[in-house]
MIDOMAR-321269 format. One record per residue (C-alpha): z, y negated, x; residue number from 0; residue in three letters. Coordinates in pm, 1 decimal. Layout:
N
          Z          Y          X   pos   code
          Z          Y          X   NUM    ala
...
! end
This chain:
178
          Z          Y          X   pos   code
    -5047.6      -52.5     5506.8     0    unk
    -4926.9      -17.6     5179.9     1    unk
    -4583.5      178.0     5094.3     2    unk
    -4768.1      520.0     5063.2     3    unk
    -4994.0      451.3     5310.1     4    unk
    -4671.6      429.7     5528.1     5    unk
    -4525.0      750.4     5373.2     6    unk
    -4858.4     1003.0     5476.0     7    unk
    -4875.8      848.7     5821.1     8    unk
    -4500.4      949.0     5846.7     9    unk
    -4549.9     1256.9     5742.9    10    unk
    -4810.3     1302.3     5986.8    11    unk
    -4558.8     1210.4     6246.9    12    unk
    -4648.7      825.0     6319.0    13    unk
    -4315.3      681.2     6482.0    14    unk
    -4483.8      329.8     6427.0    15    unk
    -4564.0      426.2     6045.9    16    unk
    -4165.9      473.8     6008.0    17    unk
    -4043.2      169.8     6190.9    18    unk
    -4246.9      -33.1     6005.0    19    unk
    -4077.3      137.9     5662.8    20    unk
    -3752.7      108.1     5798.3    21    unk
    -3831.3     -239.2     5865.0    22    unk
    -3943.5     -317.5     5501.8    23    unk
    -3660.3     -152.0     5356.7    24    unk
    -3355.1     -159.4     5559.6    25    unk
    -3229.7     -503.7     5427.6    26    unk
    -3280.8     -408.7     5052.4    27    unk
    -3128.4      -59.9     5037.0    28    unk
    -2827.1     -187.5     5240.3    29    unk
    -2802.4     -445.7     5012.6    30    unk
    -2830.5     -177.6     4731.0    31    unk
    -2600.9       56.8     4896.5    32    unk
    -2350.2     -270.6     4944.7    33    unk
    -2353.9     -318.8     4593.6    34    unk
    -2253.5      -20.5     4486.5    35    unk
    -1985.6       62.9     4770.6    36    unk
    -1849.5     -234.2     4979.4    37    unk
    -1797.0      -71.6     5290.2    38    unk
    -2043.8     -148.6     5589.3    39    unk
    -1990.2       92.8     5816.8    40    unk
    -2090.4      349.6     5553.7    41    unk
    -2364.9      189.9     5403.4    42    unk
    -2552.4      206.0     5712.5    43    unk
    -2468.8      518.3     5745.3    44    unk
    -2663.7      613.3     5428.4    45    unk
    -2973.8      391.4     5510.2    46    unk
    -3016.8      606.9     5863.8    47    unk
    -2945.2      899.4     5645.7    48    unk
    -3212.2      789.4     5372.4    49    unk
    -3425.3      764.1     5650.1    50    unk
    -3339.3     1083.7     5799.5    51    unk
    -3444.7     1246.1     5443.5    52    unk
    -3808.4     1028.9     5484.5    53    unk
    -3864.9     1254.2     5801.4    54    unk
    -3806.5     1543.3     5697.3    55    unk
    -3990.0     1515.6     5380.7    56    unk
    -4232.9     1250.2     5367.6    57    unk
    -4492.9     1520.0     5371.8    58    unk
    -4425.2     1641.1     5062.7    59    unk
    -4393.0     1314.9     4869.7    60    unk
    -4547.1     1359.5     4521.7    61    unk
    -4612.2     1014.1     4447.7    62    unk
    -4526.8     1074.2     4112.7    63    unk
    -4237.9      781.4     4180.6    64    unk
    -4313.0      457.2     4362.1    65    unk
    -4181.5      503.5     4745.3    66    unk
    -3928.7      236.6     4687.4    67    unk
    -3822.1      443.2     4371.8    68    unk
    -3798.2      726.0     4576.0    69    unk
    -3615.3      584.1     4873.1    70    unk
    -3340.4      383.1     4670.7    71    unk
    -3297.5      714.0     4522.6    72    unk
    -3260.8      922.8     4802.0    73    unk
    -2983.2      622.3     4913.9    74    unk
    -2788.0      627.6     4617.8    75    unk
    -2776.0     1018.4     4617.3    76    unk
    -2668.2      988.6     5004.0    77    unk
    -2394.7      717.7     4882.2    78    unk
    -2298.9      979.3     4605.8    79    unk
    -2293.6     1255.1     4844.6    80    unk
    -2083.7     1016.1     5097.0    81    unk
    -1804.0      914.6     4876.3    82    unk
    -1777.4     1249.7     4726.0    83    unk
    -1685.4     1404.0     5059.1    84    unk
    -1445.2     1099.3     5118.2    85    unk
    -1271.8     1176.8     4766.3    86    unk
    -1340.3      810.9     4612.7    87    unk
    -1621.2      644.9     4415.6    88    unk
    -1558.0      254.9     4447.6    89    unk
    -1814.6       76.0     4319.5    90    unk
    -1756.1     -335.3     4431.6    91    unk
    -2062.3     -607.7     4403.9    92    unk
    -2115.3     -819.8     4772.3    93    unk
    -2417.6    -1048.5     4778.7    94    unk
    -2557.3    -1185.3     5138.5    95    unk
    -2518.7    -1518.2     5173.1    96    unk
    -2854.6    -1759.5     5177.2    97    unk
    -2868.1    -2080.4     5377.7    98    unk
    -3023.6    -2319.9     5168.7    99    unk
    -3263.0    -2571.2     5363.7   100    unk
    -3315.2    -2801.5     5111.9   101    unk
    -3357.0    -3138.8     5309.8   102    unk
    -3093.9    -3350.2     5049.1   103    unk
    -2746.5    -3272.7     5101.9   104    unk
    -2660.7    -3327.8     4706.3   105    unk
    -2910.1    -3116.2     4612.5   106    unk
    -2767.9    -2844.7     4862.9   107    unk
    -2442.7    -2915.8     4758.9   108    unk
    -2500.3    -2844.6     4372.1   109    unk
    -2732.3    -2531.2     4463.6   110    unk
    -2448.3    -2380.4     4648.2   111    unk
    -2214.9    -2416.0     4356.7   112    unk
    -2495.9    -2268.4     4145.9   113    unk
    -2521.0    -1985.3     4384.2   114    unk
    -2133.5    -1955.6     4390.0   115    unk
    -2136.8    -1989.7     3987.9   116    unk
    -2367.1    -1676.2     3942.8   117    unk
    -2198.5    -1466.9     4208.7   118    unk
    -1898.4    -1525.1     4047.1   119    unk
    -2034.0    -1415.4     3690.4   120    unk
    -2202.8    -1094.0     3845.6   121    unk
    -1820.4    -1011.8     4011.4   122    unk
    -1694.9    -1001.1     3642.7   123    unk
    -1970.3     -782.8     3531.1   124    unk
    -1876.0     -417.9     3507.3   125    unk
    -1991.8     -194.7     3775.9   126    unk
    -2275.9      -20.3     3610.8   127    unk
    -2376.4     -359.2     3489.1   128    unk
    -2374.7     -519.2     3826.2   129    unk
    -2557.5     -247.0     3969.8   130    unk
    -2854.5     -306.0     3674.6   131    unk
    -2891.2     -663.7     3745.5   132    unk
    -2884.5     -593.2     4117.0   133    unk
    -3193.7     -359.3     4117.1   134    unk
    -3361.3     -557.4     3849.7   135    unk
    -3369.6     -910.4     3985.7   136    unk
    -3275.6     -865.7     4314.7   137    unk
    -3475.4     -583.5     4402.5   138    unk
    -3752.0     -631.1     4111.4   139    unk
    -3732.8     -257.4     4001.0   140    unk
    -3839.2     -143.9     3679.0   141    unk
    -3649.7      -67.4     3422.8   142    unk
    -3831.3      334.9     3400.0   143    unk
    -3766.8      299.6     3791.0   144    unk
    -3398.8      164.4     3782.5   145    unk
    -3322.9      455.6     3528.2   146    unk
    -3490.3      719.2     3766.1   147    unk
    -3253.2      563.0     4051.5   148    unk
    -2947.1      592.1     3830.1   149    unk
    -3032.9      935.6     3628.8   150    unk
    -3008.8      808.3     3314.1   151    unk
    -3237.9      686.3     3004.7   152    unk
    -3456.1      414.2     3044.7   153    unk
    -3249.1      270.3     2695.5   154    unk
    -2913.8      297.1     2895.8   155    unk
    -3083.9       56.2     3146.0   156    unk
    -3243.9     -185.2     2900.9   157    unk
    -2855.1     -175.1     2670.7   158    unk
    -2699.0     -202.8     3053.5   159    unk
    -2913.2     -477.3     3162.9   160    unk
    -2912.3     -685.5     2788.0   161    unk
    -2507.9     -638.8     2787.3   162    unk
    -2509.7     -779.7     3138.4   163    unk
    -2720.0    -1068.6     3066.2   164    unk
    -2565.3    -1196.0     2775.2   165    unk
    -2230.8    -1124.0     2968.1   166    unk
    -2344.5    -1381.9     3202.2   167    unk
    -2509.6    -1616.7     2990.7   168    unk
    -2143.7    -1659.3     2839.5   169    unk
    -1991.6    -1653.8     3146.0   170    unk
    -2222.3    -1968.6     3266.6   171    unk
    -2206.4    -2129.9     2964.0   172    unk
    -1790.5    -2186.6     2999.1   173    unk
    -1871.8    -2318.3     3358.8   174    unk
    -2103.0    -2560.5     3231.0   175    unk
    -1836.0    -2716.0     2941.5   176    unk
    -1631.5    -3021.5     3066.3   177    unk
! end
């Protein structure tokens, strides 16, 4: 079934429909959620109330959004709503780590400081940059979709996410000099 597929058998009241959802979308609005706010405990709060909010109202999705749109903006208005409450908005970049299984140890080795290279450019990023490079690459949003997440003009996320990437293109460029 395909994302709004999964969304009009919810809203019909399929318990299987929404599993599968929450299945497909856990991981990456965590993730999301982590990116923004590094506190666990929280996070997941706001991913079982994200998809709380899908219960109650997947019958009246427009579908004028994709659902992945829709639900990693219903999560970042649930963080919002979260850290309001707790009197503090901070914002703080954590990636997962990713076992490589590449079968050559060297090949490992230098991936992993590749891996540690770029996770240590994106921690220097500012926070609204972070969170633009996050959604874009990591989560393959759009940049009209990113900007619907965020509330702000699709030009704030293309400046945000061209200001980020030359800010790491610099950043990798010093690690790369002798």
């Amino acid at each position: 079934m395909d994302d709004k597929e999964l969304i009009k058998s919810i809203g019909s009241g399929d318990k299987s429909a929404l599993r599968e959802l929450y299945l497909r979308y856990n991981g990456p609005i965590y993730a999301f959620l982590m990116s923004r706010c590094n506190n666990a405990e929280l996070c997941s709060d706001c991913v079982q109330d994200t998809m709380l909010n899908v219960i109650r109202s997947a019958s009246q999705f427009s579908g004028k959004a994709s659902v992945k749109t829709w639900l990693f903006t219903i999560a970042r208005n649930k963080l919002v709503d979260a850290l309001r409450k707790r009197g503090r908005l901070t914002l703080v970049e954590e990636f997962p780590e990713h076992e490589d299984s590449a079968p050559n140890p060297e090949a490992a080795a230098v991936a992993a400081q590749e891996r540690d290279r770029l996770r240590s450019c994106i921690d220097k990023l500012s926070d609204t940059h972070r969170v633009a490079i996050r959604l874009a690459f990591f989560e393959e949003l759009t940049y009209p979709e990113i900007a619907e997440i965020e509330d702000v003009p699709v030009g704030t996320i293309k400046t945000r996410i061209f200001h980020a990437k030359q800010a790491l293109m610099k950043c990798l460029e010093k690690g790369m000099q002798p």
